[in-house]
N, C-alpha and C positions, 0 to 999 in steps of 0.2 A: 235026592231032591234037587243037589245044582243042577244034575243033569238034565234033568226032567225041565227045570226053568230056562237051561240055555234051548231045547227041544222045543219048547213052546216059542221063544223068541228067533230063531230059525223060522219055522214054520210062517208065524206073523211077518217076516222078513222079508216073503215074496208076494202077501200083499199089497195091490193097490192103495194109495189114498184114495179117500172121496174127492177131493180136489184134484188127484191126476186123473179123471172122468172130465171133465171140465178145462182145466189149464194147463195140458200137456206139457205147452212153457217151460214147465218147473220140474217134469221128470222126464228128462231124456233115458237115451241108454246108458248113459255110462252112469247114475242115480238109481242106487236101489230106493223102493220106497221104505217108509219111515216104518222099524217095529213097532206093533203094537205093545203096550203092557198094559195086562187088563187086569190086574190084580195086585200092587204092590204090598209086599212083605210088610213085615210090623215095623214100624218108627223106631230107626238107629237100633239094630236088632242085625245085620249083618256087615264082618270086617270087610275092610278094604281088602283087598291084593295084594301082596307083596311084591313093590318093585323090580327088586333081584330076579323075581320069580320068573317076571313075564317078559318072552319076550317082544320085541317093536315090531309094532303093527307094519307089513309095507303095504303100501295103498298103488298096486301095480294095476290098476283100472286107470289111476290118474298120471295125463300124459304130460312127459318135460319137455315134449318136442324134440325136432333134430339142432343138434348142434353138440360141442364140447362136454357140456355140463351137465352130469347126471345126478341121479339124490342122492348122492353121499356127500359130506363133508370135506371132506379128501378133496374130490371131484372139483367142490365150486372156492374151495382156498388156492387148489394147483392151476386155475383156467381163468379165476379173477382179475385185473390186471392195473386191481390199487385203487385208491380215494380218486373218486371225478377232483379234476383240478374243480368243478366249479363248486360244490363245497366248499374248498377253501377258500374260494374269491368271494362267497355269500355272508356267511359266518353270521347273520341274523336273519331271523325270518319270525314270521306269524302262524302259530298252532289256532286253525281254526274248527274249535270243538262246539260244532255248534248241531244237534239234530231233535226230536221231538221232545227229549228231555227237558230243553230248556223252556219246555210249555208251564213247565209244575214252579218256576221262579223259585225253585227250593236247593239249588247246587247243585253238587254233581249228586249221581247215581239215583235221580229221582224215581225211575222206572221200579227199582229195586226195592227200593225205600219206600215207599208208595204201598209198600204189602206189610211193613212195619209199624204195627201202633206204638202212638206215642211219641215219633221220629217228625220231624214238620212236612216233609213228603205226605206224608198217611193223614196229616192235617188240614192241606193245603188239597190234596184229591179230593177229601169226604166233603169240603167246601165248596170245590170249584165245581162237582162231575159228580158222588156220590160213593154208594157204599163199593169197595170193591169188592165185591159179591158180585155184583149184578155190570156195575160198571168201572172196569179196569185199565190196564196199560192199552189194550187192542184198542179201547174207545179212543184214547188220548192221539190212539197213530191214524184213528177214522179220522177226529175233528182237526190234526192241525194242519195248520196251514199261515205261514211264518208271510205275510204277503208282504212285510216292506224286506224281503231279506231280497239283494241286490248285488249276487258277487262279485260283477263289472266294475259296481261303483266301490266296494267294500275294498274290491282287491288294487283301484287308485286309492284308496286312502292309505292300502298298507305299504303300497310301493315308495307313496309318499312319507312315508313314516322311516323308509329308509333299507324296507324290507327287502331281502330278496327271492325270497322263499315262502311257501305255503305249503301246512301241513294240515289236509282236510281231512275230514272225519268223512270216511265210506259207511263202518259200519261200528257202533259203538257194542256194548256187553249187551247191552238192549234186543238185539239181532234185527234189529231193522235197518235196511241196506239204501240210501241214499241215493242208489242208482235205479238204472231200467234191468234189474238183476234177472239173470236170464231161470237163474236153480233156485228164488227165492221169490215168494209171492209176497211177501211181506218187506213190501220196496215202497220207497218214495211218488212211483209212477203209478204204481194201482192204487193206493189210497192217500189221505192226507193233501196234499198241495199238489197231488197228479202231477210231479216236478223229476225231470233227470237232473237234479242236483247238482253231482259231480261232472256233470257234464255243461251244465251252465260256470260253475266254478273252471275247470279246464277252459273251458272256450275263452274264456275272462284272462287265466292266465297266458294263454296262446298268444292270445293278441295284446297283451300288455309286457310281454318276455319277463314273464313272472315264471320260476321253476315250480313244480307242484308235485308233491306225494300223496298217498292215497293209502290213512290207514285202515286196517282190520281187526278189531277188537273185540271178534265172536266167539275169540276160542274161553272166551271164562262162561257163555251164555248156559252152560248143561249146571252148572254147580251155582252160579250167580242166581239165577232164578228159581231158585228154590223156598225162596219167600211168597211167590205166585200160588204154593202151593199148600199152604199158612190158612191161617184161618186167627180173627181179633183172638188174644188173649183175654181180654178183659171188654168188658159195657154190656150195652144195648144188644152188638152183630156178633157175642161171642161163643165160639166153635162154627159159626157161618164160614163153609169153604170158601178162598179165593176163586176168583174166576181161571186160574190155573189149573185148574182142576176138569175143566168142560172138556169135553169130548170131541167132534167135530159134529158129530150127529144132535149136538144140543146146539146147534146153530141153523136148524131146519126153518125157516122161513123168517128168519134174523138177516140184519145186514152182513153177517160175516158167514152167509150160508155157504157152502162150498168151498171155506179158506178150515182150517186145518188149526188150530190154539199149540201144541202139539208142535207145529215148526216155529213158531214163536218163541214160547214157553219152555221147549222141550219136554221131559218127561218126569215127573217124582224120581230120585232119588235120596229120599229120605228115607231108606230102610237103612243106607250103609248110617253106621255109626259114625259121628262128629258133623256128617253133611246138615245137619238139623240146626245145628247148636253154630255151626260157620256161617250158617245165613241169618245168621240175626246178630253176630259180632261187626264189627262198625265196619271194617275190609274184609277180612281173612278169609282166603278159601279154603277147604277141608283140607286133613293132614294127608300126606301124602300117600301114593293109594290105587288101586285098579278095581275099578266099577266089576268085581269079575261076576256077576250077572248080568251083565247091559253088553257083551261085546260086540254081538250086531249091531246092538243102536250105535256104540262108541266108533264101530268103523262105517258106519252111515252116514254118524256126527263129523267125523272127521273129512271124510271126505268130499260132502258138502262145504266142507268149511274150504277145503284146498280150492275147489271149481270154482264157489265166490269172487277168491280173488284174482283166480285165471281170468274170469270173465271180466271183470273191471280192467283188468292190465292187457284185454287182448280191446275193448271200448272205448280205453281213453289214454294209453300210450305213457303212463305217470315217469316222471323224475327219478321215484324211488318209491318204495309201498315201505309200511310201519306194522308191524305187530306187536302188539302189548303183549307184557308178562314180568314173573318173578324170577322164573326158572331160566336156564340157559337152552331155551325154548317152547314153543310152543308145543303142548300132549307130550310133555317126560316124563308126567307122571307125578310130578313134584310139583307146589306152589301152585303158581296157578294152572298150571298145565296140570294140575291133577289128573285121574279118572279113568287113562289111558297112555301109553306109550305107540308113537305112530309115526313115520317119518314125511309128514304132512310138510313142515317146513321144508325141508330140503329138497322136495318136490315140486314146492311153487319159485322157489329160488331159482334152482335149475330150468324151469317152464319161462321162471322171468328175465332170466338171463337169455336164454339159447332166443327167446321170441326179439330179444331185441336187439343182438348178433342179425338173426334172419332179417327184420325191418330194416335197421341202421347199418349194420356193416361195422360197426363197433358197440361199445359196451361203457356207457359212463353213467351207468344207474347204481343205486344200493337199494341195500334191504336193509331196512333198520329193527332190528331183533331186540328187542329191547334188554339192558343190561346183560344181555351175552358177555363173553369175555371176548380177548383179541381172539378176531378169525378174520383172515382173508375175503371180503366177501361181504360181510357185516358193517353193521354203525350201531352202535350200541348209544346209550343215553344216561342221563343223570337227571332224575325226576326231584325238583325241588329245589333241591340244595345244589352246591359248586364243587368240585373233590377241596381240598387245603391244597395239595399241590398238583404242580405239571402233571398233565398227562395227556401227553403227547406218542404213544405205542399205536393209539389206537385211534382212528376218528371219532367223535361222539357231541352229541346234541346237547344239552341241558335244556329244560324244557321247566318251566313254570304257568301257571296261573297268576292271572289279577283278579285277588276274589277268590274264587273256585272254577273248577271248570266248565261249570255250568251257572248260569246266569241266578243271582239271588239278589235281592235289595241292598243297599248299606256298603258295597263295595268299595276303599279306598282307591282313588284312582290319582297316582303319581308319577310325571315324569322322571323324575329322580331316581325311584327305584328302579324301574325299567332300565336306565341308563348303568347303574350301577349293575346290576343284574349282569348285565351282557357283555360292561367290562369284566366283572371276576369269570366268566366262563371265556372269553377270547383269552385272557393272561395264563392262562391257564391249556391255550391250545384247543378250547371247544368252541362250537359254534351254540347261536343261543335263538330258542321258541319260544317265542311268552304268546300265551295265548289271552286274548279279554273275549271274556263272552259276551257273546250277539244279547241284543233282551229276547225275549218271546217271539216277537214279531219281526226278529232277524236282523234288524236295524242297532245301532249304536249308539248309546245315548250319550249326551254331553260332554261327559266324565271322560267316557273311553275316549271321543272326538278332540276334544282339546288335549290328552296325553298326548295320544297319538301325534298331533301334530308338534306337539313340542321336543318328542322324541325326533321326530324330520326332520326339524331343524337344527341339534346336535348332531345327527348322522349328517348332514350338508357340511357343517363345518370340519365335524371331525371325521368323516368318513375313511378318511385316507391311514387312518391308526388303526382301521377295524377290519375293512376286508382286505382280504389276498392276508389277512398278516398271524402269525407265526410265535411261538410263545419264546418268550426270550431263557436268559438263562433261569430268573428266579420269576415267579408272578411276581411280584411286588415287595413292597418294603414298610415302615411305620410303625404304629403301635401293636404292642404282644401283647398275650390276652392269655392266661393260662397257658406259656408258653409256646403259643401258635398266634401267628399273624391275624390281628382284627378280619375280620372281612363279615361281607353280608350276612345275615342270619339266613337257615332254612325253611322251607314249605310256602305256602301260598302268598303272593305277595298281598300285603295289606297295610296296616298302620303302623307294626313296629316295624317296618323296611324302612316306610315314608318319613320315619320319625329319628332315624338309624344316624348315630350321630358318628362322620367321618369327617376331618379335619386334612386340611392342605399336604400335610407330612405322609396321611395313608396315602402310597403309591401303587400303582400298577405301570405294569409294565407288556408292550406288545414290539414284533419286531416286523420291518412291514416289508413288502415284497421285491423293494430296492436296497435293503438290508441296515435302514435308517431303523435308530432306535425310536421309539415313543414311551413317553410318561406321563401317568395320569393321573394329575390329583382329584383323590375323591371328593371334592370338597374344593367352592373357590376362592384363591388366597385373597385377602385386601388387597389395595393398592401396596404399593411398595412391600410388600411383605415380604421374604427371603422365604426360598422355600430350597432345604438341604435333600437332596438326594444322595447319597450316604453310599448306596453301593455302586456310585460314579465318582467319588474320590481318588485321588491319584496312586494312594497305597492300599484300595481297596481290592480285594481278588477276584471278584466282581465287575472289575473295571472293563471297559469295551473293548482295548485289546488295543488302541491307541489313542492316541491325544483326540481331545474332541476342537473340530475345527470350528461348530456354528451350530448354536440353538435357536429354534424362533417357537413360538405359539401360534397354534391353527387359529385360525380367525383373526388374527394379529395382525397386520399387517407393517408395524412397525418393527425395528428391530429392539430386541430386549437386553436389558443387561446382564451378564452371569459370567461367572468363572471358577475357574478347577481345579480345589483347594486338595488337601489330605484328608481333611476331613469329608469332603464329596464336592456334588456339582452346587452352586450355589446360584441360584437365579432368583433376583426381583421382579417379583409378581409388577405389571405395567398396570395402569389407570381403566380398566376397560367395562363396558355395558350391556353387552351383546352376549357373552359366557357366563352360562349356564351351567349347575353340577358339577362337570368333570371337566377342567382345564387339560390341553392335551399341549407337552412339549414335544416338538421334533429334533432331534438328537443325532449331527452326526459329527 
């Protein structure tokens, strides 16, 4: 019986779409068309694959181009040639996660959630648009059209804010592509705001010497969307299929006649067992695993996923590109790379490396793999939270939300936190993304406008402790807490950040690119107030390694009092009206 189903999905393999009749665009030669599956198996009725079992797919259609860097791992660790200095000179920037999602004002993963009763997605659709039966995610990507969204002006506010970096959303789990996508017809530019996106965004940071990466978040879109394919549990619409279900031939003189549900949506895989049960848990994608009926599809899937990003990095020349995930890559089979084993990544790496060797003559871009280990080659991240200590082996992002990362009501919006935020991930040797979501209409309401600029004018003053600088020996110092160092709490930032009580004595610590120390109280001391820094005492092992000759305060202009007890460094806090949150000592 496998045989006979791997045999039928062959066969459908070298089928046309209906849409490659029409939008050749989207299937070149090196693009097989899409399997068909005209009959899926019984609901959670067949295992996964065995890992071990199978092995990695290589995707030798898709090209790395000439240069050093081939798809192995080996390959792009030995020919890499280390963190761009400008990374380190940046160490803060703006995650902008902003694409049709944020039409539903219901947080992140509305697309998803949207197929979910019960969930406010599925609440906030049946209200806005209707039943998803008839009208679904496709309708949402027909009607928006985000028109005060202005990334020229978006991206002076975030420069002003102190940023120096942007991290856009190409293409989220959604699979809808933000650009003029050359292998995807379900882009920004054929329907919705008829918008190149990313290209309005780049031109913005071009001419503002704004850096900009360009991520891709389609490799969860085969297991993620499998709520598309759902139908209500309960009411009125109940066992009514979602419109994940449609065919392309059910779009015969409909607005989405000749577009394809199918490359959207992808395909049912709800026979394998746990995929049923993973799309309606809050994240999680199925247990780890090989689609082993779907392998045409899965190197169909794959490989469109690889040309996606080529095509954006050969149109708009990014900083760096991002790919989301759990696993120590994207298609391992595990996490979210479930479904498949393929060496997709290491393919677009080597493509994006060798392309910009050929352009440049040099090489000062990364690829951000998310939560990869140390590799050569990589920038890995820290979603949420801060590590507790240094970790400085490896370059890496920390990346937050204000809110969620998708735009909902009631969001706290605090300069404090942000600022806090981005201390613990510099003392710490990371660089830090917080992203605020755009509202609907692409524009930023009040909330985020006045953070933001409050944030600007702390990075004005204190900027000089943030970029170019380097984690010292310990992050910081003050209260212990369960015998670990106070510090910010994790996940989204919201009220208990804004509310997060730190006091003058919690330090941070940064060291900056003239080899001055900095120290930061989280919290601003009174007037005259003494504030002891403890691992700058003179019998302290901690100590900087000589006598300190001169402390002042950024934004201070006068000089302060202090001195260099056993007990530590002792400085009175000055008279002052201008500092904000985090007082910064310089130290040398």
């Amino acid at each position: 019986m496998k045989n006979n189903s791997l045999l039928l999905l062959a066969t459908f393999f070298t089928l046309a779409l209906t849409q490659g009749q029409t939008r050749s665009k989207y299937l070149p030669e090196t693009l097989p068309s899409i399997p068909q599956i005209t009959k899926p198996k019984t609901e959670n009725s067949v295992p996964m694959g065995a890992i071990d079992q199978f092995e990695e797919l290589k995707l030798n259609t898709v090209p790395v181009g000439n240069g050093p860097f081939k798809p192995t791992w080996s390959s792009i660790e030995e020919n890499y040639p280390g963190e761009p200095k400008w990374l380190r000179d940046a160490k803060f920037g703006i995650w902008v996660h902003f694409g049709p999602q944020a039409s539903g004002a219901s947080g992140d993963w509305y697309a998803r959630r949207l197929y979910v009763d019960g969930t406010l997605a599925h609440k906030n659709h049946l209200k806005n648009h209707g039943h998803q039966s008839k009208i679904g995610y496709k309708e949402v990507l027909r009607d928006w059209n985000p028109k005060k969204l202005d990334p020229k002006k978006l991206t002076e506010i975030y420069k002003d804010a102190g940023a120096r970096f942007l991290i856009l959303q190409g293409v989220h789990h959604d699979n809808f592509d933000l650009w003029d996508s050359y292998y995807h017809p379900w882009n920004s530019v054929e329907m919705g705001p008829k918008r190149d996106l990313i290209a309005e965004w780049a031109n913005a940071c071009k001419e503002l010497d704004m850096r900009y990466g360009i991520t891709f978040q389609h490799e969860y879109t085969w297991w993620w969307w499998q709520t598309a394919f759902g139908s209500d549990r309960t009411g009125a619409f109940k066992g009514i299929p979602y419109d994940g279900n449609l065919k392309p031939e059910d779009g015969k003189g409909l607005w989405w006649d000749g577009l394809d549900p199918r490359q959207l949506y992808g395909i049912s895989l709800r026979e394998y067992k746990g995929v049923t049960e993973a799309a309606y848990s809050a994240w999680s994608p199925p247990k780890p695993g090989i689609y082993t009926n779907h392998i045409p599809y899965a190197k169909w899937f794959t490989t469109q996923w690889a040309l996606r990003i080529m095509d954006a990095i050969d149109k708009y020349d990014p900083d760096f590109i991002y790919t989301d995930g759990t696993d120590q890559k994207p298609f391992s089979g595990s996490g979210t790379g479930t479904g498949v084993k393929a060496d997709a990544m290491q393919r677009v790496i080597a493509y994006y490396y060798n392309q910009s060797l050929q352009k440049h003559g040099y090489l000062d871009k990364f690829s951000v793999v998310k939560f990869r280990n140390k590799t050569n080659g990589t920038v890995t991240t820290e979603e949420f939270g801060v590590p507790e200590k240094t970790k400085d082996h490896e370059p890496w992002i920390a990346e937050v939300p204000v809110g969620d990362w998708y735009y909902a009501p009631d969001f706290t919006y605090d300069s404090g936190m942000m600022i806090h935020y981005i201390i613990e991930a510099i003392a710490r040797d990371g660089n830090a993304a917080v992203c605020i979501s755009p509202l609907p209409d692409g524009s930023l309401d009040q909330g985020s406008t006045n953070m933001l600029k409050e944030v600007g004018k702390w990075m004005k003053i204190n900027g000089e402790a943030v970029y170019g600088s380097y984690a010292w020996k310990i992050p910081g110092e003050g209260e212990i807490t369960n015998g670990k160092l106070k510090m910010l709490p994790g996940g989204k930032l919201g009220k208990q950040h804004a509310a997060f009580n730190f006091t003058p004595q919690d330090i941070r610590f940064t060291q900056g690119k003239d080899g001055s120390l900095f120290a930061f109280t989280m919290a601003i001391p009174q007037a005259n107030e003494k504030v002891i820094i403890k691992a700058l005492g003179t019998t302290s092992e901690k100590v900087v390694g000589k006598k300190i000759s001169n402390v002042s305060l950024l934004g201070y202009k006068k000089s302060i009092d202090w001195q260099q007890t056993e007990q530590g460094l002792e400085i009175t806090y000055p008279k002052t009206y201008n500092l904000k949150t985090a007082a910064v000592f310089k130290i040398d």
